[in-house]
N, C-alpha and C positions, 0 to 999 in steps of 0.2 A: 633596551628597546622592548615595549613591550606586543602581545601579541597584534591588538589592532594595527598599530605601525608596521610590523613588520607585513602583515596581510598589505596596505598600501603601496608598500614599497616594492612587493613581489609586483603586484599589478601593477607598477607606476613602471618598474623594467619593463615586464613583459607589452607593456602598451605602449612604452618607446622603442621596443623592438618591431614593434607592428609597425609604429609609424614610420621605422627604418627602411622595412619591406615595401609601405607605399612609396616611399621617397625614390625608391631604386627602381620601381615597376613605374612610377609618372615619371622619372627623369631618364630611363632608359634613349629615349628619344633623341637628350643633348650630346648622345655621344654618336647615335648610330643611323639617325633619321637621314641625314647627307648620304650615306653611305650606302645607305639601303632606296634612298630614290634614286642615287646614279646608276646601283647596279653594281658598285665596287664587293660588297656585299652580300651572298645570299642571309632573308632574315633571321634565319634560324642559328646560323654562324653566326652573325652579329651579334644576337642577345647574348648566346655561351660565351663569346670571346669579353662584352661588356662585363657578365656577371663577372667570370674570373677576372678580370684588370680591374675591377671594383672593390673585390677582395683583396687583391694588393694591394693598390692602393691605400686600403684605411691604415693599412702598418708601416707608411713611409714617413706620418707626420702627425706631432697630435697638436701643435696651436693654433689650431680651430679649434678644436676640443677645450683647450684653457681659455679660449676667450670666453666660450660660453659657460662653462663650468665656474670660471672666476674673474668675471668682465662686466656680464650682462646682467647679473641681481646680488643684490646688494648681501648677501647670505650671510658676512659679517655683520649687518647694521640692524637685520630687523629675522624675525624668524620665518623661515621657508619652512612649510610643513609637505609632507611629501604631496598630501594629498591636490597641492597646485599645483605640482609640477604636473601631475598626472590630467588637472583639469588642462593645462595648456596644451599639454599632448590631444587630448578628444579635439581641441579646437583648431587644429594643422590637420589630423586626421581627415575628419569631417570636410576640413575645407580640400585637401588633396583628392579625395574621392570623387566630390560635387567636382571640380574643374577637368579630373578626370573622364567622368562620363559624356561633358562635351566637346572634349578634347582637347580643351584649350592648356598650351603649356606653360603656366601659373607657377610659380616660385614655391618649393616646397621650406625654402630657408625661410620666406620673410611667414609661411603661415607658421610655424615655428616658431618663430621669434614673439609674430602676433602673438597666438595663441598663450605664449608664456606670458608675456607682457601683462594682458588682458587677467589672466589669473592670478599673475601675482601683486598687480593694483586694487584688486576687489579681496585677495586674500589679507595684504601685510600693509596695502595701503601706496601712495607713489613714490614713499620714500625707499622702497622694496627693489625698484630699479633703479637704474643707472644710465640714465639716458643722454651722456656722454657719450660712453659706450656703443649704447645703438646707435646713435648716429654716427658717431667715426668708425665703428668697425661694421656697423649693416646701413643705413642708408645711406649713408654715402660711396662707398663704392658700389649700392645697387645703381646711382645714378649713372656713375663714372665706367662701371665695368663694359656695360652693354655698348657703350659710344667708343670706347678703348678698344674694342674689340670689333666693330662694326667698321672703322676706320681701319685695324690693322687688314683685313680679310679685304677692301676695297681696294685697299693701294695692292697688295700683294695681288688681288684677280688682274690688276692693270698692270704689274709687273710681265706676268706668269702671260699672261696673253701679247705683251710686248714682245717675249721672247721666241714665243713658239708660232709667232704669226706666219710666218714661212712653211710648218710641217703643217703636212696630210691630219686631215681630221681625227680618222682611224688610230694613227700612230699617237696622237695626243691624249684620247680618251683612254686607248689599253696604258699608256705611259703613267697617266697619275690614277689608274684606277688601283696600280698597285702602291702607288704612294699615296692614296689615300684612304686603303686600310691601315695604314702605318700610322697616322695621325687620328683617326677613328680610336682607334687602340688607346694612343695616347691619349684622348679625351677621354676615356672611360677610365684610366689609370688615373688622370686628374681629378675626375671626379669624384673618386673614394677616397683620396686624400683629403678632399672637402667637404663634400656633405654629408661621407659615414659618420663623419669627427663631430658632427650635431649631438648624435644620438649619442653618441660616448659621453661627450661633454650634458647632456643631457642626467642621464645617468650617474654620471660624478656628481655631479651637481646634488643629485637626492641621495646617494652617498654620504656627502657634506653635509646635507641637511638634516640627517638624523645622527649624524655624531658617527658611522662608520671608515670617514675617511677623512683625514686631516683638510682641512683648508687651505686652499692654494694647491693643491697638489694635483697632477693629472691623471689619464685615463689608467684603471689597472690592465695587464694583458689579457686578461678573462673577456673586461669589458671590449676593450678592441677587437679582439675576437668572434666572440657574439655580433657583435654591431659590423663587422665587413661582412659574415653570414648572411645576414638578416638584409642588406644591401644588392648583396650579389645574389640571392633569392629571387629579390624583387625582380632586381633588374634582370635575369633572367627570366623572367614570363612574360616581359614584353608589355611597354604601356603601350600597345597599338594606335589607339585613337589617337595620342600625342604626338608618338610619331606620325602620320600620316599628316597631322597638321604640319609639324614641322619641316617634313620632308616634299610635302605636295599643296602644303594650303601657301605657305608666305612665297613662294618663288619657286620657278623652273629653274633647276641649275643641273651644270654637267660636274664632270670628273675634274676637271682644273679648279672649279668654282668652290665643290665641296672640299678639295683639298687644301683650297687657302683659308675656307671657314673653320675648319676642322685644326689646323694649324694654328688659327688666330686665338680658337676659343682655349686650345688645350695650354699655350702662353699664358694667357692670362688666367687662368686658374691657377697655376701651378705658381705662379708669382703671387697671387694672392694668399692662396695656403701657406706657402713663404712666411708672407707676411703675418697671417692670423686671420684676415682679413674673415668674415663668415660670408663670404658672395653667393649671390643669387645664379648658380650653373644656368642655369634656364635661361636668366636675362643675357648672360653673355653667350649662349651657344645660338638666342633668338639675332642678339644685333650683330655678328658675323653672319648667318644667315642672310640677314636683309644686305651687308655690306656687301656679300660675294654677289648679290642678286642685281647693284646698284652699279657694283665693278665693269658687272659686261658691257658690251653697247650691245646698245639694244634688249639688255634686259631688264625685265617689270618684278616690281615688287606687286602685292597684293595688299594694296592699305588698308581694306576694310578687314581683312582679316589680323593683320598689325594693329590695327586701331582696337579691336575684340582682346589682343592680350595685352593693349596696353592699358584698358582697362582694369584688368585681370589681378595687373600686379599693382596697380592702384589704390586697389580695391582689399587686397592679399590680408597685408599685415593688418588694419581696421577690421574685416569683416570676421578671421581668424581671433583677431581678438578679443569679439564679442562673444563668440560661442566660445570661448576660456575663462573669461567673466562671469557669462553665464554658467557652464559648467563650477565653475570655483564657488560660486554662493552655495549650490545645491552641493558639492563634494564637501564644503568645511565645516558642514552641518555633523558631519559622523560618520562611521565607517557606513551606517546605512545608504546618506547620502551620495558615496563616492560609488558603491555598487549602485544605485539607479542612476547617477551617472553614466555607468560602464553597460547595464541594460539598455539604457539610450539610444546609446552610441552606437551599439551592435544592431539594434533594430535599423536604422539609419542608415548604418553600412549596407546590411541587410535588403533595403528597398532601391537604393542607391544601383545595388548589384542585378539586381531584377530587372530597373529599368532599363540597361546598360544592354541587356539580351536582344530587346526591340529592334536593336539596332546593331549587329555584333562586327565588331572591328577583330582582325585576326593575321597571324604572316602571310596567308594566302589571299590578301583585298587590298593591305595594306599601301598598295600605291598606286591604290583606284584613288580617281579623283569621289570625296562625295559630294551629296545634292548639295547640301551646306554650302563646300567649299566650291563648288560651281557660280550656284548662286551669286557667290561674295563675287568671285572672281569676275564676272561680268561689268562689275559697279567699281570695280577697283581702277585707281590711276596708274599712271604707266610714266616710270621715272626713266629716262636713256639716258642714259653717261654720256 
């Protein structure tokens, strides 16, 4: 390996460790947004208790990690040079930051995905993917997970209310507010199972591509390590805006509600990791959300605000994979290249951050309604069970 390579590869880690840390600070939200609008929760506890169950989690499971590391590009067929993998990274990056700053809770797996895609078609050409792959192991259970999960969290709200319709309100709400930090918990343990295992798989992956680690093979302990860090980081500082969306823009819901979504979402992760599946956390902790909100009678979803992130994720994997395309022409030009990429990017981050100020989202607002989501809320239809 000689010196340029190794210069890429240090930055191709260290900038999927980054992306690891946004992934944990934007997805903070699928575990603890519920928990934190009922009140089950103080926010401060929440984000600690997510980071650390995020960190376990990466060490329960690595095939997520193999699927992406030996699934989703074709590393046998054609050559991966480090420098795409690293363009694919700017372009999940970038894309997690922008969704961030409006709040919207956008899939950090598919800009990932995106992003990679996008980089390694402009780098190695289409035969460079495997788009079998993407589709049975990432779009199709993006379709199937959010509906999987919005159905299990609706029947379970109509169960849970079937049963307790006799007791005192009071007794209901303190009753599952303690069972619904228990399942909180466990959505944040599911989630480090899944989408720490990106960045590992990530990582191996350029590993692979420079001849440091066999082929086929999974994440080393180093790498899992570094990457639950970098997760449980994130997710501890709180992606506030995210959460607020999640927990006050799509639905009012109580302590029974979040703890059938919370239930529903951490299932179906954990089955999905099982499986390898690379799922969209986001997508399944949003359609549980909307199920528990659908479950009640009498209670309203927010469609225009749903309709904003179904956008979102529409939009994810294409628009992530332009800025990795693009990042990958200018990166495979030369080490020159891959540094004004990495200048870029930072400037970007950079304004991104600034503008974010304007409007500051933080544990003590965090379950104010805003103007935004007011606005929306007005315009929005109103589904009753």
């Amino acid at each position: 390996m000689d010196i340029a390579t190794l210069v890429v590869v240090i930055l191709v880690i260290a900038t999927a460790l980054i992306f690891d840390f946004t992934n944990g600070f934007h997805d903070t939200a699928n575990a603890m947004a519920t928990s934190i609008a009922t009140g089950a929760l103080k926010p401060k506890t929440a984000v600690i208790a997510a980071g650390t169950l995020n960190l376990i989690g990466a060490f329960l499971s690595t095939e997520v990690a193999k699927t992406i590391s030996g699934g989703i590009i074709n590393e046998q067929q054609v050559f991966i040079g480090p420098e795409f993998i690293f363009a694919g990274l700017v372009g999940a990056i970038i894309w997690n930051l922008l969704t961030w700053l409006v709040g919207l809770p956008s899939s950090s797996s598919h800009a990932l995905f995106g992003g990679l895609v996008g980089a390694v078609i402009v780098g190695a050409g289409v035969e460079g993917v495997n788009f079998g792959a993407v589709v049975a192991k990432v779009l199709v259970p993006a379709l199937i997970s959010p509906i999987v999960a919005g159905l299990a969290a609706f029947m379970a709200v109509k169960v849970i209310f079937a049963i307790v319709r006799k007791l005192d309100e009071k007794q209901i709400e303190s009753g599952f507010r303690h069972g619904q930090t228990v399942t909180a918990c466990l959505v944040a343990l599911s989630h480090g199972t899944n989408d720490a295992q990106k960045t590992m798989g990530i990582i191996t992956l350029t590993l692979i591509a420079v001849g440091a680690q066999a082929s086929g093979t999974g994440p080393q302990l180093w790498v899992v390590a570094v990457c639950g860090l970098a997760i449980a980081l994130g997710t501890y500082m709180g992606g506030w805006r995210v959460i607020r969306t999640l927990g006050k823009g799509l639905t009012e819901i109580n302590t029974p509600q979040g703890f059938a979504a919370e239930a529903a979402s951490a299932t179906t992760i954990l089955a999905s990791s099982h499986l390898g599946f690379a799922l969209s956390t986001t997508q399944v902790c949003s359609g549980s959300i909307i199920g528990s909100g659908l479950g009640k009678k009498g209670g309203s979803v927010n469609w225009s605000v749903a309709g904003r992130m179904l956008i979102a994720w529409l939009v994810t994997f294409p628009a992530a994979g332009l800025v990795g395309a693009v990042a990958c022409a200018i990166a495979k030009t030369g080490l020159g290249g891959t540094i004004a990429v990495a200048l870029i990017a930072v400037i970007v981050a950079f304004i991104i951050f600034r503008l974010s100020k304007r409007n500051p989202v933080n544990s003590a607002n965090v379950n104010e309604h805003s103007e935004v989501t007011i606005n929306a809320a007005s315009n929005s239809s109103h589904a009753v069970a």
